[in-house]
C-alpha positions as CSV (number, residue, x, y, z in Angstrom):
1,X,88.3,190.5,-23.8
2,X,85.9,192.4,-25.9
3,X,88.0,194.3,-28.2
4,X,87.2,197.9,-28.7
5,X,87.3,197.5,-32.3
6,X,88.2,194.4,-34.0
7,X,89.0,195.8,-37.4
8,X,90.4,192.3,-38.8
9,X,86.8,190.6,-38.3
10,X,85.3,193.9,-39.8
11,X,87.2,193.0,-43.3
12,X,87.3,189.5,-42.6
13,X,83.7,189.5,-43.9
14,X,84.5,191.6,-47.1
15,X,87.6,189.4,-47.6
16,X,86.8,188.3,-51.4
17,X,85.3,191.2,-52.3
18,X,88.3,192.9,-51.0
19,X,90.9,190.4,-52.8
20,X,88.8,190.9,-56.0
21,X,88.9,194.9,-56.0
22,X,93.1,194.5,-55.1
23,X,93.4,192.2,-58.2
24,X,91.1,194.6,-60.4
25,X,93.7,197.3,-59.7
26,X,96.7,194.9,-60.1
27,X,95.9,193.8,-63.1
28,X,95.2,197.2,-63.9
29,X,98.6,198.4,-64.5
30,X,97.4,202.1,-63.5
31,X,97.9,203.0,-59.7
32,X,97.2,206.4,-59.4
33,X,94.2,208.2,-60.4
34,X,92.4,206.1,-62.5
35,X,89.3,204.5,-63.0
36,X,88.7,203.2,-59.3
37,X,89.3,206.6,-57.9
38,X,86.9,208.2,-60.6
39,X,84.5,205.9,-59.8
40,X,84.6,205.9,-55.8
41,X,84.6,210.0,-56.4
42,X,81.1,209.8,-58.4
43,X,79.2,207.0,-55.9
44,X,81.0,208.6,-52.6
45,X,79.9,212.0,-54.1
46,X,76.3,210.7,-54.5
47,X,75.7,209.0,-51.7
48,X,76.4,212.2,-49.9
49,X,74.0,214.0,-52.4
50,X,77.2,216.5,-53.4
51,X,78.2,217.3,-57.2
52,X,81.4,216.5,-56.4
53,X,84.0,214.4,-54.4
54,X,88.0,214.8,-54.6
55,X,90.0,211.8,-52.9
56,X,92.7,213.5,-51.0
57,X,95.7,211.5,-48.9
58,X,93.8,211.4,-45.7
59,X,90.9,213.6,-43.2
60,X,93.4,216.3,-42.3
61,X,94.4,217.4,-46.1
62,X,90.7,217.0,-46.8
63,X,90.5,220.5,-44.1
64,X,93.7,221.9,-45.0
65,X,93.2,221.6,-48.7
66,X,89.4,223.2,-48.8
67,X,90.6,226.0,-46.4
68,X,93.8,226.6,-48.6
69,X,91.6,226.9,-51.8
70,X,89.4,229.2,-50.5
71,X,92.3,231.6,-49.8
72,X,93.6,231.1,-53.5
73,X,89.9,232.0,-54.5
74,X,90.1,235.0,-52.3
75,X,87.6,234.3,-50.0
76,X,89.9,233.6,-46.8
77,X,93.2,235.4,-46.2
78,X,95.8,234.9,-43.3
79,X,94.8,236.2,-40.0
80,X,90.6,235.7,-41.1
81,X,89.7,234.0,-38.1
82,X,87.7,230.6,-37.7
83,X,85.3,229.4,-35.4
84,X,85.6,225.8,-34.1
85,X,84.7,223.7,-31.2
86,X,87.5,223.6,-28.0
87,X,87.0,219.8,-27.7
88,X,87.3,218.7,-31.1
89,X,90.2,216.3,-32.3
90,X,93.2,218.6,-32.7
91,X,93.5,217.8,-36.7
92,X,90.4,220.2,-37.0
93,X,92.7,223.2,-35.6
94,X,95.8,222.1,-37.5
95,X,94.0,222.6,-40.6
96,X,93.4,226.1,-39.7
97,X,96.5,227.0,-37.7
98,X,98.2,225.6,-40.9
99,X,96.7,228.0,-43.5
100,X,97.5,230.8,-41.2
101,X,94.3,231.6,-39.7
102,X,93.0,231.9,-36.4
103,X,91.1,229.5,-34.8
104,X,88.8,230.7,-32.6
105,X,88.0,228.2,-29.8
106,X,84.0,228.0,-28.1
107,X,82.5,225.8,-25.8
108,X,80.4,222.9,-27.0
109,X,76.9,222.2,-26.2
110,X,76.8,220.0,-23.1
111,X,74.7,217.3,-24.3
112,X,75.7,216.7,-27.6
113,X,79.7,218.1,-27.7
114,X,78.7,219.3,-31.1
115,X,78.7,223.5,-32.1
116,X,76.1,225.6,-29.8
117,X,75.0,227.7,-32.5
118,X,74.6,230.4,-29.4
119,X,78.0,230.4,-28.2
120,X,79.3,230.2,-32.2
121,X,77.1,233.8,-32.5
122,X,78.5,235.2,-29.7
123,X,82.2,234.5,-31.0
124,X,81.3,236.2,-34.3
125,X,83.5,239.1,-34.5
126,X,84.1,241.3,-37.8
127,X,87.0,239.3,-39.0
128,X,85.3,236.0,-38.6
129,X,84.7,234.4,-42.1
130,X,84.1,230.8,-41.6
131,X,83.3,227.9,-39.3
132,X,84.2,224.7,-38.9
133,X,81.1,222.5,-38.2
134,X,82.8,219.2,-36.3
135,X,80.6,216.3,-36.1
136,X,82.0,214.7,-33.1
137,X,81.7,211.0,-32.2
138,X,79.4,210.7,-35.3
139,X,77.0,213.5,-34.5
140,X,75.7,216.2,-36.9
141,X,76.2,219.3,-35.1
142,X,73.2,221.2,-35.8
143,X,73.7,222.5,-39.1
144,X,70.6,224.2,-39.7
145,X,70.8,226.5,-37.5
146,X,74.7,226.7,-37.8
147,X,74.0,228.0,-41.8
148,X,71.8,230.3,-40.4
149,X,74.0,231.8,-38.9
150,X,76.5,231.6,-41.8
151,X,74.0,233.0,-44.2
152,X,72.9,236.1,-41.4
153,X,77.0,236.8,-41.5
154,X,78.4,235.6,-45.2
155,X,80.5,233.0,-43.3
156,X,82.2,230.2,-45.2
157,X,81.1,226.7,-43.3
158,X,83.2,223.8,-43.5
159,X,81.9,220.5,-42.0
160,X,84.5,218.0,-40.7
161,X,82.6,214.8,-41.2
162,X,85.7,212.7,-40.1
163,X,83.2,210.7,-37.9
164,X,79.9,211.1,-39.4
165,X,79.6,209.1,-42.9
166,X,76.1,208.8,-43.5
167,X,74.2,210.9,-40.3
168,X,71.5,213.0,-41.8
169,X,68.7,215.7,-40.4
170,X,65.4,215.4,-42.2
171,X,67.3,213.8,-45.2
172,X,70.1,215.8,-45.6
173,X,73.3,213.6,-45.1
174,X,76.7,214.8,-43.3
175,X,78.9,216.4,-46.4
176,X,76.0,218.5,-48.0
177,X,75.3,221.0,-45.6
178,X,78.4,223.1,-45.7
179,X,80.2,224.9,-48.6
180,X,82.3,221.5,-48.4
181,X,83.2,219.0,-45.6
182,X,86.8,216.6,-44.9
183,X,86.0,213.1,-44.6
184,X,88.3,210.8,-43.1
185,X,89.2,207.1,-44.4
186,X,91.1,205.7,-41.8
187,X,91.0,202.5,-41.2
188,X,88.8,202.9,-38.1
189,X,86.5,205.0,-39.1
190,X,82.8,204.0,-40.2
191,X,83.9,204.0,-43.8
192,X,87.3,203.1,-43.1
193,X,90.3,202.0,-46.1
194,X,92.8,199.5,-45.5
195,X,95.4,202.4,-44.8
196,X,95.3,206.4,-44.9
197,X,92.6,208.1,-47.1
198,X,90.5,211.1,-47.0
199,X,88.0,213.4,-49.4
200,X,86.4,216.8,-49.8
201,X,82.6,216.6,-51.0
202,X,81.2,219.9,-52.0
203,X,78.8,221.6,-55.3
204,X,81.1,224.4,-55.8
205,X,82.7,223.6,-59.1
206,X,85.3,226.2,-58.4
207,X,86.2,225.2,-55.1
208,X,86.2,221.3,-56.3
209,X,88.8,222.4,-59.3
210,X,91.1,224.2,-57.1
211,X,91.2,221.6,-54.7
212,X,91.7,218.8,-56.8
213,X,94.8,221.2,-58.6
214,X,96.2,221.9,-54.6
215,X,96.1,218.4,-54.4
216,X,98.2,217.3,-57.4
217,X,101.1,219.2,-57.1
218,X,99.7,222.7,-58.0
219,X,98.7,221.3,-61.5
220,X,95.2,221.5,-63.1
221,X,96.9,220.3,-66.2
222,X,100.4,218.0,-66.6
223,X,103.4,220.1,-66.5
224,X,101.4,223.0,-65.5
225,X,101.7,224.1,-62.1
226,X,98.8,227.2,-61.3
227,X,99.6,227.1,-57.3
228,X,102.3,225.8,-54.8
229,X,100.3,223.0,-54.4
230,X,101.1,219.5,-52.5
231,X,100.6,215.7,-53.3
232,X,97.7,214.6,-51.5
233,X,95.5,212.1,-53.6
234,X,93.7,209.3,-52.9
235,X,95.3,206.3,-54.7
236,X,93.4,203.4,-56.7
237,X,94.0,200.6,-54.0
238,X,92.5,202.3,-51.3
239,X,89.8,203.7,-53.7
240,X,88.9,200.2,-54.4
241,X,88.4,199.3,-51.2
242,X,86.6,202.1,-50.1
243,X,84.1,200.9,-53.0
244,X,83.8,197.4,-52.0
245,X,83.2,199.0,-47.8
246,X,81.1,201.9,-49.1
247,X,78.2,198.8,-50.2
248,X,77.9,198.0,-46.7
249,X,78.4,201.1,-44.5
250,X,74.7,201.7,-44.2
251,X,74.0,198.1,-42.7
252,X,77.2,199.2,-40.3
253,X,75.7,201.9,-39.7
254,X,72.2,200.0,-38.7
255,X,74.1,197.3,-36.3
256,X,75.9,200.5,-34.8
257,X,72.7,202.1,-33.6
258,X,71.1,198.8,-32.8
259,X,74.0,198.2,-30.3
260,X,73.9,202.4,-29.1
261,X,70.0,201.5,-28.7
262,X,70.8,198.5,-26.4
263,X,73.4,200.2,-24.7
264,X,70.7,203.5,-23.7
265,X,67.5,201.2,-22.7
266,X,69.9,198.9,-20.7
267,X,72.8,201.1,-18.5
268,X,71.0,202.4,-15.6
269,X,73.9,202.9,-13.9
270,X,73.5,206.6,-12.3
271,X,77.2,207.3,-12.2
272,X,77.3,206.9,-16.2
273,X,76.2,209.8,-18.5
274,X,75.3,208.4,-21.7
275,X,75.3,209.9,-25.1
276,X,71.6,209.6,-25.8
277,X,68.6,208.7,-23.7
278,X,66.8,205.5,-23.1
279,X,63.7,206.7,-25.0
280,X,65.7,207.1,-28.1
281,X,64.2,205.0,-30.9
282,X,65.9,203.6,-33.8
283,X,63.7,205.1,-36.2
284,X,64.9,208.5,-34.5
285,X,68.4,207.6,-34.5
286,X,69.3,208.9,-37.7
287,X,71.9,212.6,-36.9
288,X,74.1,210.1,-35.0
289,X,75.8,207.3,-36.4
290,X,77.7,206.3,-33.8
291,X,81.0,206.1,-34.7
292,X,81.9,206.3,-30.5
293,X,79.7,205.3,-28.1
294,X,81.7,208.1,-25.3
295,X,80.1,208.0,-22.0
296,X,81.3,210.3,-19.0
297,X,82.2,209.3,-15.5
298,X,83.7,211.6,-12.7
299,X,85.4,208.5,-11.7
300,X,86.9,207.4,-15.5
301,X,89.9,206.0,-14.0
302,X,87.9,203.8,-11.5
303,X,85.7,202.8,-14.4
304,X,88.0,202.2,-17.0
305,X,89.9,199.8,-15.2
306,X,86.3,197.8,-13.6
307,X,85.7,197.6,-17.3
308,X,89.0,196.0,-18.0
309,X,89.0,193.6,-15.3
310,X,85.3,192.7,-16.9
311,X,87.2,192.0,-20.0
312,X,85.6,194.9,-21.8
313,X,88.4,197.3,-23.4
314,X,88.0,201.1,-23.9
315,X,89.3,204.0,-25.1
316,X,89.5,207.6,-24.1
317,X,88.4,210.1,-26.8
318,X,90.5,212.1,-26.4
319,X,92.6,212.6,-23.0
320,X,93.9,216.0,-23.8
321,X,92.3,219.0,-24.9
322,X,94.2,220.6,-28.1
323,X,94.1,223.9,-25.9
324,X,96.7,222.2,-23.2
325,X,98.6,220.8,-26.2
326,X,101.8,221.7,-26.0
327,X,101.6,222.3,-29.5
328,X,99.6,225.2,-28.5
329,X,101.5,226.2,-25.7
330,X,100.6,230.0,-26.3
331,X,96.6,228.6,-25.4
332,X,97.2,227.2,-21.8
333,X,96.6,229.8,-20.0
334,X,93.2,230.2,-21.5
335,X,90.3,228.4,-19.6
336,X,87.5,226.2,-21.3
337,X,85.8,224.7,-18.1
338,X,83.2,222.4,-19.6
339,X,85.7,221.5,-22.4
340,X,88.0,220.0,-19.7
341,X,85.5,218.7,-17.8
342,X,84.8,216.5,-20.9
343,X,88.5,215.1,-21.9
344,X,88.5,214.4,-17.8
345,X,85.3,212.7,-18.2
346,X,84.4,210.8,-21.0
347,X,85.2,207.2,-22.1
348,X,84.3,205.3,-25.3
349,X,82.5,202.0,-25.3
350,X,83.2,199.3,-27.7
351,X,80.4,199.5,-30.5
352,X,81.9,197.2,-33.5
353,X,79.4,196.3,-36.0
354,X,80.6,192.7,-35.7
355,X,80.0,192.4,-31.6
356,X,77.8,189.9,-31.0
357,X,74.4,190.1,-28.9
358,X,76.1,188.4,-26.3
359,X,79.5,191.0,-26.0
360,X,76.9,194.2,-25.8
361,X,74.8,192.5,-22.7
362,X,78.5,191.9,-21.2
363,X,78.9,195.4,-21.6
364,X,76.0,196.7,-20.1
365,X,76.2,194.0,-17.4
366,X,79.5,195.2,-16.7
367,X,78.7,199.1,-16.7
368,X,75.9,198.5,-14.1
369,X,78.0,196.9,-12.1
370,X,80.3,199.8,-11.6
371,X,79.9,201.6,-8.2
372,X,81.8,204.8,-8.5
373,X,82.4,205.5,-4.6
């Protein structure tokens, strides 16, 4: 079976450098925000181009923390309401949902799942004051024109660049082009820790002191406690490792789209939308960094289980829509058609950075195989 994601042979091949940055902090004797931290904040920071990064517990404080600090600085306040995506991951509206604001659900574009800055206008009302730009399977949304918009309407933009550690337009990487962005380090994710981890990268030096005070307890200063704050930081193991991963996420990030390439140029299977075309070059291929390869299929059931008897396993992203959660019971009688067309539709290929030439033609072999009827 080709495993979807075969996270042990991922770190198997940073194993020393792994062991080396554990025994660094060992031998340490300082566990919690120290030197690794400050130092995975600074190259984490540049490599997105930002002035600063905070290391937070995981993706979802990364949102709820940024949103939270803007409504200490005044610029959000309960009942403000904010625009997202209807098929995003759910932890984008539990970061808003949590801070007392109302999220504001819209329709994706149908090609890329991302934001349509169209539909985002349309859903502007007077008490909008931010969005949330999600970057879904690895995708930029299209954040020029999304800050645009922002700038036509003085809206605060928050990226959640859970999926997209490194994509760029013309240069300009995922994390920069909001007032801030959440990343996620979870162990699966393109930049992925060996446990729960997340960050905030933004150049608001405000914004970056109040977080990192929310963060710690309330406290910009020990035994000093300006907000109600939480404890959400990034601690010095996983910061270490996040250094030792961070050296090698853009050659992850190369294998990725050299796989997605494959994949495009050699499914013709006409039951099987695919995420980008067969013309795409890799030289093109830089907004998407293919943290998912998600295809869609009317008959995903049908598929998924040819796939698995091919000895190819995949996963749906994601099966329900947060809108029929019934943690948002008081949304299910609200319709978002194309939205639940896609969480019927779409199924993720493997697309491990450590699949061999061989496992990505059994893929394809396997997909064009597939006869839907």
């Amino acid at each position: 079976m080709i495993p979807f994601l075969d996270l042990k042979s991922i770190n198997t091949q940073y194993r020393q450098e792994l062991i080396d940055a554990a025994t660094r902090v060992i031998d340490s004797g300082w566990y919690i925000q120290g030197q690794e931290l400050k130092a995975f904040e600074q190259e984490f920071a540049d490599y997105c181009g930002t002035t600063h990064c905070i290391g937070v517990a995981n993706g979802l404080d990364a949102l709820t923390l940024t949103l939270r600090a803007w409504k200490e600085l005044g610029k959000l306040q309960e009942g403000d309401e904010v625009i997202v995506t209807a098929n995003t991951y759910i932890a984008s509206i539990l970061a808003i949902t949590e801070n007392r604001l109302k999220a504001v659900l819209v329709e994706p574009d149908a090609a890329t799942y991302n934001l349509c800055p169209v539909k985002t206008a349309a859903a502007i009302t007077s008490k909008t004051k931010a969005i949330v730009a999600v970057h879904l399977y690895g995708q930029l949304a299209p954040m020029p024109e999304i800050m645009a918009l922002a700038d036509q309407h003085q809206l605060l933009v928050l990226e959640d660049s859970a999926q997209a550690h490194g994509a760029e337009i013309n240069g300009k990487k995922a994390g920069n082009w909001g007032h801030a962005s959440g990343f996620s380090f979870y162990p699966g994710k393109n930049l992925g820790a060996l446990g729960d981890a997340g960050a905030v990268t933004t150049s608001d030096d405000e914004l970056a002191q109040t977080i990192r005070a929310l963060g710690n307890y309330g406290s910009h200063k020990k035994y000093e406690n300006l907000y109600q704050g939480v404890n959400s930081r990034l601690d010095e193991m996983q910061a270490a490792m996040l250094r030792v991963k961070l050296k090698h996420l853009d050659a992850e990030t190369q294998r990725r789209k050299e796989i997605a390439h494959a994949y495009a140029q050699g499914i013709n299977n006409p039951a099987l939308m695919q995420p980008i075309g067969p013309n795409t070059t890799l030289d093109t291929l830089t907004a998407h960094v293919l943290h998912l390869y998600v295809i869609r299929s009317t008959a995903r059931a049908a598929l998924q289980a040819h796939l698995a008897a091919a000895g190819v396993q995949t996963l749906i992203h994601y099966p329900i829509p947060p809108h029929q959660q019934q943690a948002y019971a008081h949304w299910q009688a609200q319709s978002y058609p194309l939205t639940e067309a896609i969480h019927q539709q779409v199924l993720s290929l493997p697309i491990s950075p450590v699949m061999s030439d061989t496992d990505v033609q059994q893929v394809i072999a396997a997909c064009n195989a597939f006869q839907a009827g």
